[in-house]
C-alpha positions as CSV (number, residue, x, y, z in Angstrom):
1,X,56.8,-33.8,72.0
2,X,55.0,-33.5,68.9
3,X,53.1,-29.8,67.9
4,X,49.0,-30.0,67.5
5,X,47.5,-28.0,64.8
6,X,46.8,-25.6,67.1
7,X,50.0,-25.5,68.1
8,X,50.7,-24.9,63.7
9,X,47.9,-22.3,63.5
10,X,49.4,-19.7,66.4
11,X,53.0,-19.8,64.4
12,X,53.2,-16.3,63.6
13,X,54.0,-17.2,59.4
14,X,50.5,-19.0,59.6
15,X,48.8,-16.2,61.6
16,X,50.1,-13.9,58.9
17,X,47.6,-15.7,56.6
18,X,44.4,-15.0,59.0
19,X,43.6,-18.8,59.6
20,X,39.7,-19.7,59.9
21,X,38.7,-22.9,61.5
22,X,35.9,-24.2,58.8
23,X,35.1,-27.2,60.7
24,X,35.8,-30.5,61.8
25,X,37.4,-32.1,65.0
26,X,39.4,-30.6,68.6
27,X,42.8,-28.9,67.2
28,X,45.1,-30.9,69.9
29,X,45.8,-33.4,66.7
30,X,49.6,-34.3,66.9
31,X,51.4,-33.3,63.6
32,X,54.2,-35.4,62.2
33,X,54.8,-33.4,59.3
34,X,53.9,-30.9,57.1
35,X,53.2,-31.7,53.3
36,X,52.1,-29.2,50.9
37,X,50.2,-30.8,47.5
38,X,47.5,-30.3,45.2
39,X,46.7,-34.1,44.1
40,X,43.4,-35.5,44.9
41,X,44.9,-38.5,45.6
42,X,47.3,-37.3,47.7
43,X,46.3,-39.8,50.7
44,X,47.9,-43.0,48.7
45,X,51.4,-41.0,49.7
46,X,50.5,-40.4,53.5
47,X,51.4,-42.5,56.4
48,X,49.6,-40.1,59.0
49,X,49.2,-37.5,61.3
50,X,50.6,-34.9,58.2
51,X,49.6,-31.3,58.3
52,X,48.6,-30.4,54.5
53,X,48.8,-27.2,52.6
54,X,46.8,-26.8,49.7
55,X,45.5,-23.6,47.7
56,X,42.7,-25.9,47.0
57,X,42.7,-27.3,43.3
58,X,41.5,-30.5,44.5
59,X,38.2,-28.8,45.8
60,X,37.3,-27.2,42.7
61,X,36.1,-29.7,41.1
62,X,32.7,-30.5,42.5
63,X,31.0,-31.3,45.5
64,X,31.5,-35.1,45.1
65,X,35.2,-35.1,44.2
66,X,35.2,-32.8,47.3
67,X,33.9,-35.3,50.0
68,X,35.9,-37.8,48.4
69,X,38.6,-36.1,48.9
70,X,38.3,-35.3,52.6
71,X,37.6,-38.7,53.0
72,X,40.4,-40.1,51.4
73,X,42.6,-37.6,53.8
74,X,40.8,-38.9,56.9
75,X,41.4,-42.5,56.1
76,X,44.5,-41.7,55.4
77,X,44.8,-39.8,59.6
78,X,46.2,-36.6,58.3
79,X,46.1,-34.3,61.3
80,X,44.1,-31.4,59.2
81,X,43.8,-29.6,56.1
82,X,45.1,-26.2,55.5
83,X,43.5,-24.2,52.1
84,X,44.4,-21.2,51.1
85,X,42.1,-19.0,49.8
86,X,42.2,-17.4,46.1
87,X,43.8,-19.4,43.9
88,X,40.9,-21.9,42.9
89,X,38.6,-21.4,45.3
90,X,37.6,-18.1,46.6
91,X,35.7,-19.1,49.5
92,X,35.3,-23.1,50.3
93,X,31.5,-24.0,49.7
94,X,29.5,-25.4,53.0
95,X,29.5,-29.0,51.8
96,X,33.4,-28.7,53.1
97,X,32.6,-27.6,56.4
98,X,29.6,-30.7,56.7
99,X,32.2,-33.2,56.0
100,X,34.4,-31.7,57.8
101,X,32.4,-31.9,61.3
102,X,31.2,-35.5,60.7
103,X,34.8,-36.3,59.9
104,X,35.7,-34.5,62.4
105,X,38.8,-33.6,60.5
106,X,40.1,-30.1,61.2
107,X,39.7,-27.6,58.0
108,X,41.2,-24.4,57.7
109,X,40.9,-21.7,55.4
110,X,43.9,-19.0,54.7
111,X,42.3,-15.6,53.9
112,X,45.4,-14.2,52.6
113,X,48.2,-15.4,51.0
114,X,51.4,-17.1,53.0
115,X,54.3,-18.9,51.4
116,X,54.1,-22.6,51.7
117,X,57.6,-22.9,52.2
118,X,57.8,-20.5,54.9
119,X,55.3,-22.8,56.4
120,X,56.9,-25.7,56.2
121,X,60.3,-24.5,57.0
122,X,58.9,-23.0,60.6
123,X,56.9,-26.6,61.1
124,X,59.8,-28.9,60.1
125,X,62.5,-26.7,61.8
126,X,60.5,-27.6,65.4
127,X,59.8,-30.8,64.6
128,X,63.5,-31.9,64.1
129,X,64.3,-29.5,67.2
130,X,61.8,-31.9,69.3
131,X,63.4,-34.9,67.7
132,X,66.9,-33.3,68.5
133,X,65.9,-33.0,72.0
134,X,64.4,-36.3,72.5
135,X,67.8,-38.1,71.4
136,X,69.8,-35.8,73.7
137,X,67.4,-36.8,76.7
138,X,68.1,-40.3,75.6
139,X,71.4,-40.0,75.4
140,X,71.3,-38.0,79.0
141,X,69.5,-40.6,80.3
142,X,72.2,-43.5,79.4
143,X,75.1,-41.8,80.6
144,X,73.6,-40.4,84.0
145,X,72.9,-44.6,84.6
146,X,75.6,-45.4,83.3
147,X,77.4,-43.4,85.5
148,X,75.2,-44.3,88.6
149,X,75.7,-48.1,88.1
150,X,79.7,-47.7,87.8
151,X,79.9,-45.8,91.1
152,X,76.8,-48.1,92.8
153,X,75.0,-45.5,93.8
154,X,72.3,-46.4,96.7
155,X,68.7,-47.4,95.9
156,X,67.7,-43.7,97.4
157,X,70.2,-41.7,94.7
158,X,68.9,-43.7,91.5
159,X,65.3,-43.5,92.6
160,X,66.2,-39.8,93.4
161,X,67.7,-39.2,90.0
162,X,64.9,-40.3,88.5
163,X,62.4,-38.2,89.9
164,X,64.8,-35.5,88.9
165,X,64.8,-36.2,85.1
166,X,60.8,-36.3,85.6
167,X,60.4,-33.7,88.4
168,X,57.9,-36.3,89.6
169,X,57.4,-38.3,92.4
170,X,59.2,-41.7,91.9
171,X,58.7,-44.4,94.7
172,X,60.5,-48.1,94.7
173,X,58.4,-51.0,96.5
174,X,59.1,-54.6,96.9
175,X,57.1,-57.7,96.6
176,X,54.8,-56.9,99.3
177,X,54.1,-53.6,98.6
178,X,56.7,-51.8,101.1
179,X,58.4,-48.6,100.0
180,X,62.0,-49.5,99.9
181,X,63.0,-45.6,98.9
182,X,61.0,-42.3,97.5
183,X,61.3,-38.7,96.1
184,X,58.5,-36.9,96.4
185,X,57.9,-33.9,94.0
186,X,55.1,-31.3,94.3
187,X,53.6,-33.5,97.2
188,X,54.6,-33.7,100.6
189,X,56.3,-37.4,101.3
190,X,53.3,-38.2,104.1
191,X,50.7,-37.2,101.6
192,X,52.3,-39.2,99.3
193,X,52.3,-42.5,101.5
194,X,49.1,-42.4,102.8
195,X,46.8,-45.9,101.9
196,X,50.2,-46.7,99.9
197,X,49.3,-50.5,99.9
198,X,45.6,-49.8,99.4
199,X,46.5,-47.8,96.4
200,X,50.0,-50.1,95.0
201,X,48.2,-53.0,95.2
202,X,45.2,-52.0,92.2
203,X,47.9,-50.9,90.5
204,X,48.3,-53.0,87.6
205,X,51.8,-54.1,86.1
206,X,51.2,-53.1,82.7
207,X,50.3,-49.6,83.8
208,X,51.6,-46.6,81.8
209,X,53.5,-45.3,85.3
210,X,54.6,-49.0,86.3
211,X,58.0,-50.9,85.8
212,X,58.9,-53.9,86.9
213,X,62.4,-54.2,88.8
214,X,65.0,-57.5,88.7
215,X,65.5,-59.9,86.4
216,X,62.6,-61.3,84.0
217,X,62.2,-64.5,85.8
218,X,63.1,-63.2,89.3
219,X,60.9,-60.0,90.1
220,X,61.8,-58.2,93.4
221,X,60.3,-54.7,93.0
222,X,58.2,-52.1,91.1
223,X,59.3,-48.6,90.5
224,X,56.3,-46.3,90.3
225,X,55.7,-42.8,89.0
226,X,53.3,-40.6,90.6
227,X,52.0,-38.3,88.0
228,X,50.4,-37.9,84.6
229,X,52.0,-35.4,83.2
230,X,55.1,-36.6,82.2
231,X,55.3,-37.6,78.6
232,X,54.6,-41.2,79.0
233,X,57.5,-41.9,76.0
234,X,60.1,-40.2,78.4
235,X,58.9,-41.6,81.8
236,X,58.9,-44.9,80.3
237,X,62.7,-44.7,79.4
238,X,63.5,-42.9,82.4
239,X,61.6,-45.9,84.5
240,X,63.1,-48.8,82.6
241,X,66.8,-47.2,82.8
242,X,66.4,-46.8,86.7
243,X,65.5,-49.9,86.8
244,X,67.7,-51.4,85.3
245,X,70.4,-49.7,87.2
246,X,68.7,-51.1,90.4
247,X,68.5,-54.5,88.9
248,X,72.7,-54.2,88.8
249,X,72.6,-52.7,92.0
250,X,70.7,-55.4,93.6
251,X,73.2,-58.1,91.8
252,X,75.9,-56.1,93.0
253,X,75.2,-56.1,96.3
254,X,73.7,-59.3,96.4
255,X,76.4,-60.2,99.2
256,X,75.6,-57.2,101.5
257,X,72.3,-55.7,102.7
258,X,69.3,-56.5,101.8
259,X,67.1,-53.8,100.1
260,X,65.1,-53.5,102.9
261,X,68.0,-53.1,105.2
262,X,69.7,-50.4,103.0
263,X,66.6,-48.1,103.1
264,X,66.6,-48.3,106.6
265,X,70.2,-47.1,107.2
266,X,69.2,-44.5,104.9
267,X,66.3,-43.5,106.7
268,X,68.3,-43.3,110.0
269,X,71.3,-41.4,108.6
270,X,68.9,-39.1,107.2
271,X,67.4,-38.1,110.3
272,X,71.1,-38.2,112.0
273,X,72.9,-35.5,109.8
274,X,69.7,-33.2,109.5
275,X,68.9,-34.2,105.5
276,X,65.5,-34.9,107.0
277,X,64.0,-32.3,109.3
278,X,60.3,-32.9,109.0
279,X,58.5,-35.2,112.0
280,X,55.4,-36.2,109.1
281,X,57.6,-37.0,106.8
282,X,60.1,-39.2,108.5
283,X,57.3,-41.1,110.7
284,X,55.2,-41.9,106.7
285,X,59.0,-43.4,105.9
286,X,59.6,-45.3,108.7
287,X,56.2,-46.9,108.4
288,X,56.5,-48.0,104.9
289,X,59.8,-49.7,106.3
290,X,58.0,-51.4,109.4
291,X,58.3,-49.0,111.9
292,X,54.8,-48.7,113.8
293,X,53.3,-45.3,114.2
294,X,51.8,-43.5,117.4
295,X,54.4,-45.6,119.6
296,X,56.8,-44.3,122.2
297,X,60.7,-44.1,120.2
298,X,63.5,-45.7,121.6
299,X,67.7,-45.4,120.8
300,X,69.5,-48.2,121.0
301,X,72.8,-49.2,120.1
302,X,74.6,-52.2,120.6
303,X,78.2,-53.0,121.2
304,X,80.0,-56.5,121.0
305,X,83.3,-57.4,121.6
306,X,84.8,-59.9,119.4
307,X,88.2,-61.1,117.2
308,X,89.4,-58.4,115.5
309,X,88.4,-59.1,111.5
310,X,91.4,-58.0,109.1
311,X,89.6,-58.9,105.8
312,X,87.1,-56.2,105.6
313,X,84.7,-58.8,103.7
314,X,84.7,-60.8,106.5
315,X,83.8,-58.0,108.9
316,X,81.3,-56.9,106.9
317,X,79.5,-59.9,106.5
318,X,79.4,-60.0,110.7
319,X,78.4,-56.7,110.4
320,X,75.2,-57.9,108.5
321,X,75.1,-61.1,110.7
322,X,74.8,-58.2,114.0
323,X,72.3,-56.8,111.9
324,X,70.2,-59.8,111.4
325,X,70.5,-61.2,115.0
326,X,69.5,-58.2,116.6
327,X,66.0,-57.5,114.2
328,X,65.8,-61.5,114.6
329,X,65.4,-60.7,118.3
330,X,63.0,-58.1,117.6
331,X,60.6,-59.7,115.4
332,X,60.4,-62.3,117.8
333,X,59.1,-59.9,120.9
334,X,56.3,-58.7,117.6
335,X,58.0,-55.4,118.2
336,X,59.2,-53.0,115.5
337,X,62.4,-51.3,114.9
338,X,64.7,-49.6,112.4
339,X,68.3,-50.9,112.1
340,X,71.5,-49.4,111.0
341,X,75.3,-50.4,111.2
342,X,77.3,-47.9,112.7
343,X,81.5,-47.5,113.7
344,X,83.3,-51.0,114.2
345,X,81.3,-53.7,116.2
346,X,78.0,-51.7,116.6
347,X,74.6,-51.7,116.0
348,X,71.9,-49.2,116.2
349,X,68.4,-49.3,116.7
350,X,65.3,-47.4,116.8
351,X,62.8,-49.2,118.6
352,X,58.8,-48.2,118.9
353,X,57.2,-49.6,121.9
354,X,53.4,-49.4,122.8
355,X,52.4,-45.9,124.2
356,X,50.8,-47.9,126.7
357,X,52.1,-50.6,129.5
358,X,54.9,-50.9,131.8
359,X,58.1,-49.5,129.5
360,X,60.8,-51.1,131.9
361,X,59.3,-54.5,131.2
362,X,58.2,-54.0,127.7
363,X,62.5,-52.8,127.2
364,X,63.9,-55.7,129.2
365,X,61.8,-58.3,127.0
366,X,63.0,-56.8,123.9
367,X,66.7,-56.2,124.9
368,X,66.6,-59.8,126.2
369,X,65.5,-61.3,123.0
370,X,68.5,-59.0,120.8
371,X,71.0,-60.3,123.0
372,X,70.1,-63.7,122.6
373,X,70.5,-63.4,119.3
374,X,73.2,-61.7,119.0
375,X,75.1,-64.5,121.0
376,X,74.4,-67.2,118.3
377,X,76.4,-65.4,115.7
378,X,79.9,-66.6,115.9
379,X,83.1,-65.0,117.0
380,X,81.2,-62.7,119.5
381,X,82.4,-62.8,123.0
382,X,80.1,-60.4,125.1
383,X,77.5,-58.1,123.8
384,X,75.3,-55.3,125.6
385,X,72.8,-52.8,124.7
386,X,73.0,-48.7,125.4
387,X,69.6,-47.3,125.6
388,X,68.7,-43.5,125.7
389,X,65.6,-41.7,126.7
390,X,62.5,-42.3,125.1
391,X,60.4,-39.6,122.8
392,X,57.4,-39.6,120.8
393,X,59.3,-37.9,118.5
394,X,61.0,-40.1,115.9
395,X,63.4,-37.2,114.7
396,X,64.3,-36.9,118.8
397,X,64.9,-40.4,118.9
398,X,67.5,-40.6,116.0
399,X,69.3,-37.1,117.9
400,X,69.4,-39.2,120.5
401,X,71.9,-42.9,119.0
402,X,74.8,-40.9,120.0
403,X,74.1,-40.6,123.6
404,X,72.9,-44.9,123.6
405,X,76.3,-45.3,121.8
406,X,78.2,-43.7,124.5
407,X,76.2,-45.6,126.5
408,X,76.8,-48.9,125.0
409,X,80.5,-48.1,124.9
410,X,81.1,-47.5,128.6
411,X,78.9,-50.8,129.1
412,X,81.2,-53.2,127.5
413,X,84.3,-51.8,129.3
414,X,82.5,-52.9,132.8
415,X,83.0,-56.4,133.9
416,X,80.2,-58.0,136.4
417,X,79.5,-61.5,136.7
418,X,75.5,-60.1,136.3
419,X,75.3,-58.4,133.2
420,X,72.2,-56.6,132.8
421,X,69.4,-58.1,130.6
422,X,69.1,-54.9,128.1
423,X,67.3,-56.0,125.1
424,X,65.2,-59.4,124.2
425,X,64.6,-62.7,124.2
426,X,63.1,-65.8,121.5
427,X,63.0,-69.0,120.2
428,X,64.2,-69.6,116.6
429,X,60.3,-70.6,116.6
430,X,58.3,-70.2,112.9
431,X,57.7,-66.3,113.6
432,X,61.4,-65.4,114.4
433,X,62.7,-67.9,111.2
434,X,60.4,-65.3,109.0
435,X,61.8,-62.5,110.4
436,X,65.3,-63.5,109.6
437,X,64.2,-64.2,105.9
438,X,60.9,-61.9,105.2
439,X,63.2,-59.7,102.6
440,X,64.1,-61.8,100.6
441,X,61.6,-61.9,97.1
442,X,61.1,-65.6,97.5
443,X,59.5,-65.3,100.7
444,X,57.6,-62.1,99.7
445,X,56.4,-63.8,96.7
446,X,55.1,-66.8,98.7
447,X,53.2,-64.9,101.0
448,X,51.7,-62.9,98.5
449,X,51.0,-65.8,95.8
450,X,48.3,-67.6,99.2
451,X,47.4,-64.2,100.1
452,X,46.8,-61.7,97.1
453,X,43.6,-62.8,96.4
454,X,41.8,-62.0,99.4
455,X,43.7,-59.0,100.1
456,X,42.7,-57.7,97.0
457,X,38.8,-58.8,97.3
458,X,38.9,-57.0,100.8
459,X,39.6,-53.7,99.6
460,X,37.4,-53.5,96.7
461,X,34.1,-55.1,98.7
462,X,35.2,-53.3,101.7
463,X,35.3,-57.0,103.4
464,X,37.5,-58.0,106.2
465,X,37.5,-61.8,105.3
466,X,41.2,-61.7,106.4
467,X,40.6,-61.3,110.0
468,X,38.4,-63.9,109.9
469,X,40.7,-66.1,108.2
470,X,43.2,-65.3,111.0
471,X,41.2,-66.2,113.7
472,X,39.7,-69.5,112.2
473,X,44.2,-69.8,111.9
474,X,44.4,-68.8,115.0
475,X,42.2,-71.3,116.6
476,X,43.4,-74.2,115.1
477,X,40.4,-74.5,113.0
478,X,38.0,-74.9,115.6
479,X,34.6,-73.2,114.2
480,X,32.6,-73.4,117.8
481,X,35.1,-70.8,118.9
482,X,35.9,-68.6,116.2
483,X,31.6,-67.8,115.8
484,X,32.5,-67.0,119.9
485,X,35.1,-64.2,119.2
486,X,33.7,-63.0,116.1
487,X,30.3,-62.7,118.3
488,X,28.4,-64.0,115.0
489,X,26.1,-67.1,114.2
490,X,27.2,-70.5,112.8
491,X,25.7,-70.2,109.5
492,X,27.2,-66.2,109.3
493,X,30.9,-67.8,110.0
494,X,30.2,-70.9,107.3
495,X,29.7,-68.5,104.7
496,X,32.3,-66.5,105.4
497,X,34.8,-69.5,105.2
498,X,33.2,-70.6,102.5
499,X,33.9,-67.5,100.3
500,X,37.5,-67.3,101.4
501,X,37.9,-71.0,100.5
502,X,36.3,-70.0,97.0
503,X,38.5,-66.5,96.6
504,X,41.4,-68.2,97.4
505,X,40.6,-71.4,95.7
506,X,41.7,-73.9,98.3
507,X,40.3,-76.7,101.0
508,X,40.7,-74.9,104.9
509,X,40.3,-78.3,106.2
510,X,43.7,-79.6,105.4
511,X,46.6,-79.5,107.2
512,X,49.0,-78.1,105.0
513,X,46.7,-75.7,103.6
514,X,46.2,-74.0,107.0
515,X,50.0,-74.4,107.4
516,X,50.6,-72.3,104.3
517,X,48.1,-70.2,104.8
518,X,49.2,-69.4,108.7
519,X,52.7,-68.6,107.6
520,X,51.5,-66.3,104.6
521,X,49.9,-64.3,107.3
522,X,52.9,-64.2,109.5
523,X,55.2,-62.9,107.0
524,X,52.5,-60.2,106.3
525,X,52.1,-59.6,110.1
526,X,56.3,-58.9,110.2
527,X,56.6,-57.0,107.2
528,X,53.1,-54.3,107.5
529,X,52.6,-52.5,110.6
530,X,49.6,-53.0,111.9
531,X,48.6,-56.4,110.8
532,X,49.9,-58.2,114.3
């Protein structure tokens, strides 16, 4: 980081020489460099932001060659003028100071006499220092990514590193504005949540605090810093490092979990081995990753039996498949859940269930669904689900996977010709197809490409033209109906379609733009809480 002139004024060599400000502009100037001369045409050998000395020969000479000269020096963007006093000029006449202010180029006079060279060691020796220091970040910087990206560290330790260079907040969202993993500095992690979407989506790309994540032509992510105090020349390689190292990352484990799938099994193992003790906290996480808030909190964990996999690719892959089948199968009962593989042939689960209705039918519709799905993937023989006791607490919940485990575990042993329904039930209809694939960037980037516009003219007009454009989805179209459930007139609910068919530049009478439209706002309603 660069010193100001003020920064040059309070060295104690130039504070020997009882510095005066004559006139001119704010001392927080940056200064490059410090040149001593006594040229009036000096400014044909500047580049800018210089510091010059001077024991003022070139002000001597008249008040015209005087504002000449200061002008030549302020086209030329030296940082300030430094004159010491005595040698030529005893006192510097008013007509400095005048050109000085409209200038507004900083002057100041030396009542006593310094040694240049003293001066310009003290300057130059920081100076090189800072540039000393900025090469050594740089070089820290390479190696710690480098060293990250050889060891594929997780999405949560790169993001986390890089908030530790910064000691800022660092966050890492997707296509669709969901938090795939944080570290919050100075600000607690639900403060630092709340409105997320509201506030990443105004957010432009070419922001200061912004880098894009993935390949140039293939996008999946943003990685976002949450302060302004960070020098923006060292966020900005900090930022474009990380992300780099997550671009690898994501080719890396392009065969494995999705992003969205690793943050949650980060989430939950978090909340298992204590890491994360706060109930604020780890409910603002869990929403950013689909969970819904102000629900009851259930542990599951599901158990299969199936042909023992020696190649531990294959295993993994079913692993994945489990994991797919069995948030498949809750997607398609429009509940919401965190997943996590676990030991062997098991899942687990967090599920959030409405705090109101009947929970024993709410549970066996859900269970029923997972283990539907869960059948379709191949090699598996027999599955069932262990459930624990529900909480309001999310942190009580994720105590609790041990005990559904144990649960799960004893269930598979038992042979019955009934087995219980425990956990849910679908159709591979349009919803549950969007669930299986509303990770991936393609489908992210779809939904937000036929929805962005509106979303975006909503929160700055304070609208809520996409409810409307739900219901009109909703009801197949049919106008008559839609002005009944929005309780307003005809003419009201034209306009209103009219402006979205303007925002979003298409025709809402055909087919296949209702279509696209419709399934836009289904992969918004499965990937942010709240939207169903």
């Amino acid at each position: 980081m660069l010193l100001s002139v003020a920064d040059v004024l309070a060295m104690p060599v130039v504070r020997a020489g009882q510095p005066e400000v004559i006139g001119g502009g704010p001392l927080d100037r940056p200064v490059r460099w410090v040149h001593v001369s006594e040229l009036p045409d000096v400014a044909k050998l500047l580049v800018g932001r210089e510091l010059i000395l001077t024991t003022g020969q070139a002000l001597s000479t008249g008040d015209c060659a005087t504002v000449e000269y200061l002008e030549s020096l302020s086209a030329a963007g030296v940082s300030g003028l430094v004159v010491e006093l005595g040698t030529y000029v005893h006192e510097l006449p008013p007509i400095v100071g005048e050109t000085a202010d409209r200038l507004q180029l900083p002057v100041i006079a030396l009542g006593r006499v310094v040694r240049f060279v003293e001066v310009t060691e003290a300057v130059h020796r920081v100076i090189v220092a800072d540039q000393y220091a900025e090469l050594e970040f740089a070089r820290t910087v390479h190696e710690t990514f480098t060293a990250l990206s050889v060891r594929r560290a997780s999405l949560a330790e790169i993001v986390k590193t890089a908030a530790g260079m910064l000691d800022a907040s660092v966050v890492l969202e997707d296509l669709t504005h969901r938090v795939l993993a944080l570290t919050a500095r100075h600000a607690a992690t639900s403060t630092l949540l709340d409105h997320w979407e509201t506030y990443s989506r105004l957010l432009p790309d070419h922001d200061a605090n912004v880098v894009p994540v993935g390949p140039h032509t293939q996008r999946w992510g943003r990685l976002i810093l949450r302060s302004n105090r960070v020098p923006t020349t060292r966020a900005r390689m900090v930022l474009e490092r990380a992300a780099q190292t997550l671009t690898l990352h994501r080719m890396i484990e392009r065969d494995r979990f999705g992003l969205h799938r690793q943050a949650q099994t980060g989430l939950i193992d978090d909340m298992i081995t204590g890491r994360l003790t706060d109930e604020r906290d780890a409910l603002a996480l869990a929403a950013t990753l689909g969970l819904a808030r102000r629900s009851r909190y259930l542990p599951l964990a599901i158990d299969v039996s199936a042909a023992t996999e020696s190649d531990p690719v294959a295993h993994q892959r079913r692993t994945a498949a489990l994991l797919d089948a069995a948030m498949h199968g809750v997607g398609l009962t429009k509940a919401t859940a965190l997943s996590a593989p676990d030991h062997g042939n098991r899942v687990i689960l967090i599920l959030a269930l409405p705090k109101t209705g009947n929970l024993d039918e709410s549970l066996t519709t859900v269970c029923t669904a997972i283990l539907s799905e869960i059948r379709r993937v191949a090699g598996i023989d027999k599955a069932v689900i262990g459930v624990s006791a529900e909480s309001d607490s999310l942190l009580d919940a994720a105590r609790e996977l041990a005990q559904a485990a144990h649960v799960a575990e004893v269930a598979l042993s038992l042979t019955t010709s009934t087995p219980r329904p425990f956990y849910r039930s679908g159709d591979v209809r349009l919803r549950g197809l969007l669930s299986l694939i509303r990770d991936e960037p393609g489908v992210q980037r779809f939904a937000e490409t036929e929805l962005s516009a509106l979303l975006r003219h909503d929160i700055h007009h304070a609208t809520d033209l996409t409810r409307t454009l739900r219901h009109f989805l909703d009801l197949a179209g049919n106008k008559t109906e839609l002005a009944k459930r929005l309780n307003i007139s005809r003419p009201t609910l034209y306009d209103r379609l009219a402006r979205i068919s303007r925002i979003l530049d298409v025709d809402l009478d055909t087919g296949e733009t209702r279509t696209s439209l419709h399934t836009a706002l289904l992969i918004r309603d499965l990937t942010v809480p709240g939207e169903l």
